[in-house]
N, C-alpha and C positions, 0 to 999 in steps of 0.2 A: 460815668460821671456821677459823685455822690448827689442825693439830694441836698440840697439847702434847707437840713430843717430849724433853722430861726426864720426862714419866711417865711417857709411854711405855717409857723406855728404864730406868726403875726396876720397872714391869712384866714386862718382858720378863726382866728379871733373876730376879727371883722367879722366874718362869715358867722360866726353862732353870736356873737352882739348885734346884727342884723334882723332882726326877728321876724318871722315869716310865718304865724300860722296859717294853715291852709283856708280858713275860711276869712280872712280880711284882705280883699284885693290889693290896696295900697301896700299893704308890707311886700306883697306878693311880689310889687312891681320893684320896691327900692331892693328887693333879696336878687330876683333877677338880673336889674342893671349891675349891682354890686358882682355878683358873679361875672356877666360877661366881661365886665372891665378884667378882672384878677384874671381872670380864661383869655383874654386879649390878648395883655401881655405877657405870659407865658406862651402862647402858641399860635403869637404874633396873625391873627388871622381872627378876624371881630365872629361872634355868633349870629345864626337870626332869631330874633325871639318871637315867638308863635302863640298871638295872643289868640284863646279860644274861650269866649264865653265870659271873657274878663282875666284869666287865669293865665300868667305868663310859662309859657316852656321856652327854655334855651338851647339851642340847636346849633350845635359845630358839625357841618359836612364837608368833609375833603374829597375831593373829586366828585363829576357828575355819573358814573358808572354803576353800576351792582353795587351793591354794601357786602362787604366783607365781613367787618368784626361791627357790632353797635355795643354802647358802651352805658349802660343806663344808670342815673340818678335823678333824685328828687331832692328838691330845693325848701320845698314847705317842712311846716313840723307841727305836732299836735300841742307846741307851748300858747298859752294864751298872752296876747302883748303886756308885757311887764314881768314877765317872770324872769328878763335876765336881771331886775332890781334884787330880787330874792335868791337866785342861783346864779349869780356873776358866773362870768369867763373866769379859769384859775387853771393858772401851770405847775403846780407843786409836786415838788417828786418825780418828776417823768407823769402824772397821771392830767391830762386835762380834762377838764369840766367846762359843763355849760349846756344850756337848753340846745339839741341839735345836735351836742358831740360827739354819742354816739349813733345817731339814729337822722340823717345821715351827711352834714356837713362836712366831716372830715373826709368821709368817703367820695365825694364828689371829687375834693382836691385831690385824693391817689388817683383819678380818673385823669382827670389836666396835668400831674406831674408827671405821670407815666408817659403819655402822649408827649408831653415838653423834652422827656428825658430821652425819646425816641428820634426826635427833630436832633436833640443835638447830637446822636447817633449821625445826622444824616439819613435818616428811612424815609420814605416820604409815605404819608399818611393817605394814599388815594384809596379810596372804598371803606375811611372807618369813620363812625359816625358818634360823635357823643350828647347821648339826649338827657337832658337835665329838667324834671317836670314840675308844676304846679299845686299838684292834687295828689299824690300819691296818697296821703294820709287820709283824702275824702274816698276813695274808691277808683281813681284815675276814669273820672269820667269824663273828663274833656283831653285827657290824655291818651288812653288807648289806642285812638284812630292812628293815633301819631307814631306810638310804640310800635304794635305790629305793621305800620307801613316801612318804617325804619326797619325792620328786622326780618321781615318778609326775604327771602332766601339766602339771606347771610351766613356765614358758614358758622359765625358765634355768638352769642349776645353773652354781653359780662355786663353784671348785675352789681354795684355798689352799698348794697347796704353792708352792714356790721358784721362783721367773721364774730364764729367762736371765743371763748374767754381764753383760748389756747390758741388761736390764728386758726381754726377748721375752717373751712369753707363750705359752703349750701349747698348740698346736691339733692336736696328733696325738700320739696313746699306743699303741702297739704292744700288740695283744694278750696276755695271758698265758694259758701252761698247763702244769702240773706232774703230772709223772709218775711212779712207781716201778713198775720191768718188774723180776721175781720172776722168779727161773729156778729150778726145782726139780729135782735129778739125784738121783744114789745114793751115798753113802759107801760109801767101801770102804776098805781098808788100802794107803797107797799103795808100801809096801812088797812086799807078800806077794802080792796079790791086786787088784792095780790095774783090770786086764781086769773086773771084776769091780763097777767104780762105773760112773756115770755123772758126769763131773765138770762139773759147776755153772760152776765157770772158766773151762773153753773154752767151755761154752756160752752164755756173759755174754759174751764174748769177741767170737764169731761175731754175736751180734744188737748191741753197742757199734757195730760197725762198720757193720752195716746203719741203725743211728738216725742215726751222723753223716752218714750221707748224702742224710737226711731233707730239709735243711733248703735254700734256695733264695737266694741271696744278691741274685739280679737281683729278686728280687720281698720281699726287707727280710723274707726268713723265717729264721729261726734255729731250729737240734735239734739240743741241747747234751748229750752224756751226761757226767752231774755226777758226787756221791758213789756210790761204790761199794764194797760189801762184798762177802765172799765168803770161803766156807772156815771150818773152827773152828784146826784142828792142821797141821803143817807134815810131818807123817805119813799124813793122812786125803785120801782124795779127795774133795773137796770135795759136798756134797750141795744146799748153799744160796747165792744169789747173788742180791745185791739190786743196781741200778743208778738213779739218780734222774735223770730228764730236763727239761730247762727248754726251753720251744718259747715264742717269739715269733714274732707276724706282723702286717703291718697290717691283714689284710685278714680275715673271715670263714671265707670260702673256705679261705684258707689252714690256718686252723686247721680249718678241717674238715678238710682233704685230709691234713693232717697225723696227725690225730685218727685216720683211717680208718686212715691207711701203719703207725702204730701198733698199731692195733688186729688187722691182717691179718700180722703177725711169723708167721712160726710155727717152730720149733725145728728146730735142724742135725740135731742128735740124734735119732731116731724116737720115743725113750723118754724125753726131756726133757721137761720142761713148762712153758709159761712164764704166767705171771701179770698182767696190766696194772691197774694201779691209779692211782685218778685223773683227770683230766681238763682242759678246759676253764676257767678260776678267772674270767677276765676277758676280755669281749669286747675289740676295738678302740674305743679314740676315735680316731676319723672325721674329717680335715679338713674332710667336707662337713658335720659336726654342729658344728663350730665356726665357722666364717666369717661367719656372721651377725652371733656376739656379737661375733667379731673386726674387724669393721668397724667394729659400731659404738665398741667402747672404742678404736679407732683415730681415730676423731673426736673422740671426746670428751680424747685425749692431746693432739692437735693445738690442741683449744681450751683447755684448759688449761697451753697452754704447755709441752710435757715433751717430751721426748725421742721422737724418731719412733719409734710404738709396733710393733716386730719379732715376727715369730713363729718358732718353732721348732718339730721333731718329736722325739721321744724314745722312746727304747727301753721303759722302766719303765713300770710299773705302775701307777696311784693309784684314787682311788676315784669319778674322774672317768671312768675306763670301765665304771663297773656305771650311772653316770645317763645313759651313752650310748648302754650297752648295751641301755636301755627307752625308747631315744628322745628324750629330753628331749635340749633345743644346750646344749652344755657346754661351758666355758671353764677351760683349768687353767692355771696356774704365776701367779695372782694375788697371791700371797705375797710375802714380803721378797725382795728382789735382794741376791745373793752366789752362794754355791758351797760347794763341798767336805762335801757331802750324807753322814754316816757315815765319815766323816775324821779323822780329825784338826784336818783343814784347815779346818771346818767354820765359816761367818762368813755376816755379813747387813752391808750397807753401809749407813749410816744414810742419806746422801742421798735414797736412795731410798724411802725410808718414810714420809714426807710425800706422796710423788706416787703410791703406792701407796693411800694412802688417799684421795687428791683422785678418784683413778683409779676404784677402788672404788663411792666413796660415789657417785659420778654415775653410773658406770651402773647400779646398782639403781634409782636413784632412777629414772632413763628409764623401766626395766624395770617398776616399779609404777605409773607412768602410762601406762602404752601400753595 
């Protein structure tokens, strides 16, 4: 059965003119009901929404048994309210636009059309599970429990965000881990009595340069020192010194070693102190926890006619490394084809939104007969 993409593409509109960033509850809640309704009637069977901490998640489970395949998306987006006044919704050319379009609205709905297009198949949906979250863009911290309990010995998790500017798909996500190193010294008068502080600045100073050398470029690890504060008065020696650190790796390993080299810092100064905060956020997705699905949605492209199905690796984050990180093969970038993620730039090509869902709907389908 073709898709229907003129409603899709009236969906989708609602959907990224709905504005939902992740840190204003209210939007959060009109983004959610607005989904469940459109997820409704399409697959006729209401969601439950799973408010945690204020933060709405919407939850389609069919049947009460093992979970098979779980099917993940997020609902929020990093746009700040008002920005669809400045970057309107637009259909021109086959390309649409709009805060959310690629990153990842559109992608939620190849999740619900896939599933709709499955029903009308006649498959019945028992063990698949479509979780659509709140927070993705804050860290999924009132999401996770939710994630890995949904995906906890499933044979698949599919991951909805953004494919390739080609339709690739994600078989590798780089670890995350975020830090803040606290350096504590002494005020003093930086006039009268300087000898007399301990300054916090050179001490942020001396350990910046020991973090950037953290990081490992032959083995795709990165130890980034980010935002930094430091100081109150342009008279005081400094007492206080905060520094934020962003570490990617592919590998486990890596973020442990990095984890330790962190952890083992210890201050220039004798009488400094310094503080680590933070940790680990997100294991690696694992080429070898994808390859499987990858193969097989590679056949199934090929028999359906599409475009030879490519893979790609990626730096970021999603929420296809917490269902990797307990194991379950996981498949990301199933979502709409486009680009310019938190952009301006930000588009979904409609061509590919039909073959997205053909794409979809058959391998779950595989996936619940196996």
């Amino acid at each position: 059965m073709a898709i229907d993409l003129q409603r899709f593409t009236r969906e989708f509109e609602e959907l990224i003119e709905c504005e939902s960033p992740s840190s204003d509850p209210a939007s959060l809640v009109r983004s959610a009901n607005l989904l469940s309704r459109i997820g409704t009637e399409l697959l006729g069977v209401a969601p439950r929404i799973v408010t945690v901490e204020g933060c709405p998640h919407v939850l389609w489970r069919f049947g009460d048994g093992p979970r098979r395949v779980v099917l993940i998306g997020h609902h929020d987006t990093v746009w700040p309210l008002g920005t669809i006044r400045r970057l309107p919704f637009s259909d021109v050319e086959g390309i649409i636009r709009g805060p959310g379009a690629d990153d990842m609205k559109g992608g939620v709905l190849v999740a619900l059309y896939a599933l709709a297009a499955l029903q009308a198949r006649g498959a019945l949906l028992d063990g698949v599970s479509l979780l659509v979250t709140g927070d993705e863009e804050l860290g999924s911290l009132t999401s996770r429990p939710l994630i890995e309990a949904e995906a906890e010995g499933a044979r698949a998790a599919l991951v909805f965000e953004s494919g390739g500017g080609d339709g690739a798909v994600k078989i590798a996500r780089k670890g995350v881990a975020i830090y803040e190193l606290e350096v504590r010294g002494r005020a003093s008068h930086a006039g009268v009595e300087p000898e007399k502080g301990i300054n916090a600045t050179t001490e942020v100073a001396h350990q910046v340069l020991k973090i950037a050398q953290m990081g490992d470029a032959k083995a795709g690890t990165s130890v980034v020192p980010t935002v930094l504060h430091s100081g109150t008065t342009s008279n005081t020696v400094p007492a206080l010194a905060k520094v934020g650190i962003d570490s990617r790796a592919t590998n486990v390993t890596e973020q442990l070693r990095v984890d330790a080299a962190l952890r083992s810092l210890t201050p220039v100064h004798p009488s400094a102190r310094l503080l680590l905060r933070g940790g680990i956020n997100r294991a690696p997705l694992e080429p070898r926890q994808s390859m499987g699905l990858y193969g097989r949605a590679q056949r199934i492209a090929g028999r359906l006619g599409h475009p030879p199905l490519r893979s790609i690796a990626v730096g970021g984050g999603s929420d296809g490394n917490f269902t990797a990180g307990i194991g379950t093969p996981t498949l990301d970038g199933l979502g709409t084809v486009g680009g310019g993620s938190h952009a301006d730039s930000e588009h979904a090509v409609k061509t590919w939104i039909p073959r997205r869902v053909e794409l979809v709907r058959d391998l779950v389908g595989e996936l619940i007969l196996d």
